[in-house]
C-alpha angles and dihedrals in degrees: 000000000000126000130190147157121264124188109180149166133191141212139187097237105183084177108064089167098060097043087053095050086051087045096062098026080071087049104262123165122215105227104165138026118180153138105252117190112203123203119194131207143200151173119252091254086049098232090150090056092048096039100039093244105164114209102167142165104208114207114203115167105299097341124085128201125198107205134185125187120179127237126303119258086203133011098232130118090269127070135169112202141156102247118199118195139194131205111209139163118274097226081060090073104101083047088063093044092051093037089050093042081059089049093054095252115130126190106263106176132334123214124210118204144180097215123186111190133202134194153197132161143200123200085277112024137038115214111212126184109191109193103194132187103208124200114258090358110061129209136004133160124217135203121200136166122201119214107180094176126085135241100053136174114236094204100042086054091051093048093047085055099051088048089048092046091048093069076078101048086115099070093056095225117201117234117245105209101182132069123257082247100060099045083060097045088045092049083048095061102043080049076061107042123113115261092214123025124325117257102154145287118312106209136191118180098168096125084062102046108036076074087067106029092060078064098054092033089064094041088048086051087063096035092057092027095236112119084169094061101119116224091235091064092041087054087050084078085238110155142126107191135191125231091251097054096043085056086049089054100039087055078056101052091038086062095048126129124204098204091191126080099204101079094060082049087053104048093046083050092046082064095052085060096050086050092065089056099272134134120226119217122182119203128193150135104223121109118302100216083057101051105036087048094044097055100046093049091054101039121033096188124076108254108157116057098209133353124205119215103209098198098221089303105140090193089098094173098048096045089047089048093060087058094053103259125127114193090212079075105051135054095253118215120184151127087034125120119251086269103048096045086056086054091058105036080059086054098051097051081047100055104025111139103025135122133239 
């Protein structure tokens, strides 16, 4: 584990190439060049998004980097902060997921950039500009300057930075104020914003569910003694049971074991959602019986306002459509792993109500 004091600002910089001439001309040297892949986490009332908290597993090449940086002061483009950092192995990534899902920390966005990183030192600080290319988002440029000695003083670092970053004055550079985090998280959600009205979040979680349906599929063939039974007609929700099978099925139900946490995560943030004035519609095409069952025995509550059982029918929108619901009204999520959906349903509570 390393620690060590950063004290940083950012910029949006359209013109790399100036920025570069102006970065060895000072004499600075490139000493890395690499694809960094940046995945976010926070807590299911989101205080690390609202109060900057970085908990963070860095991907470069074959290495991996588990970082974690406290809470802002301020909430400019400029933070000073004591970084620790931790150099795994990269097969150990699903351990951390699972290890920060246990935590209470789920993935929020994850940022993809193209960095290219400079250096100079004294005999105390190391001065880094990272000029970095992001996904969806283009060019920034970032300042940073590196104290690995305590104690430290807060204002003298700050003021060293500013007098670094004003060799530069002459590119008038535009302040980023916002983490990289956060413009993600913020593209994400106009990528997710209705084209006409909000009315609320469209989900399928089929992928999901389908896992846990086939088992239930073979048990309800011996409970109903029919090993012929195909899984499209089951999945037509035709079925006329006795007493004594549904109590056979409800003591089913009644044993099983969602292994992901996830869909627990889903459903309290679900509620989030509701709480912001949005509907919430489900559609599937998985059994009926399975899912309406499923969902009452875990969650007592009623969380989702309507769910559409799409018969095998693959046409979403239209069958959607002849239940009155348009998907240019909703966020629509679908076709995402469990993952994936509570990271933008996150994004979603984090970013509701702004504009593009």
């Amino acid at each position: 584990m390393s620690k060590r004091i950063e004290t940083e600002k950012k910029y949006f910089c359209a013109n790399s190439e100036e920025l570069i001439s102006k970065i060895n001309a000072l004499g600075f040297k490139l000493v890395s060049n690499s694809l960094e892949s940046d995945e976010y986490f926070t807590d299911i009332n989101s205080d690390y998004v609202r109060t900057r908290t970085c908990l963070r597993i860095r991907k470069t090449d074959d290495k991996m980097q588990v970082t974690f940086k406290g809470k802002s002061k301020d909430f400019s483009n400029s933070f000073c902060k004591l970084e620790s950092n931790y150099s795994v192995s990269i097969e150990s990534y699903n351990d951390f997921i699972n290890l920060f899902s246990n935590l209470g920390f789920y993935s929020y966005t994850i940022v993809n950039k193209n960095r290219y990183t400079y250096q100079t030192s004294d005999k105390k600080y190391k001065y880094s500009i990272m000029v970095d290319n992001i996904d969806e988002l283009g060019g920034f440029v970032e300042f940073e300057l590196i104290c690995e000695e305590e104690p430290f003083d807060e204002f003298d670092l700050r003021t060293r930075l500013n007098k670094f970053i004003s060799k530069f004055s002459d590119l008038n550079l535009e302040e980023a104020t916002l983490p990289y985090r956060d413009f993600i998280a913020q593209k994400v959600y106009n990528d997710y914003l209705p084209k006409k009205g909000m009315y609320g979040v469209h989900l399928n979680i089929d992928s999901f569910l389908k896992k846990y349906e086939k088992d239930f599929y073979n048990y309800y063939k011996t409970v109903v003694k029919s090993k012929s039974l195909k899984l499209q007609a089951f999945r037509g929700n035709i079925y006329d049971l006795s007493e004594e099978e549904r109590d056979k099925l409800n003591t089913y139900f009644d044993n099983i074991r969602i292994l992901d946490t996830n869909f627990v995560v889903m459903f309290e943030l679900l509620k989030q959602i509701k709480s912001l004035g949005l509907n919430i519609i489900l559609s599937t095409n998985c059994n009926e019986l399975f899912v309406s069952v499923l969902f009452n025995k875990i969650f007592k509550k009623e969380v989702i306002d309507k769910i559409i059982y799409l018969n095998n029918n693959k046409a979403i929108y239209s069958e959607l459509l002849k239940n009155n619901i348009d998907l240019k009204c909703y966020f629509n999520i679908s076709k995402l792993n469990l993952k994936e959906t509570v990271s933008v349903l996150l994004v979603i509570i984090n970013n509701f109500g702004i504009t593009k």
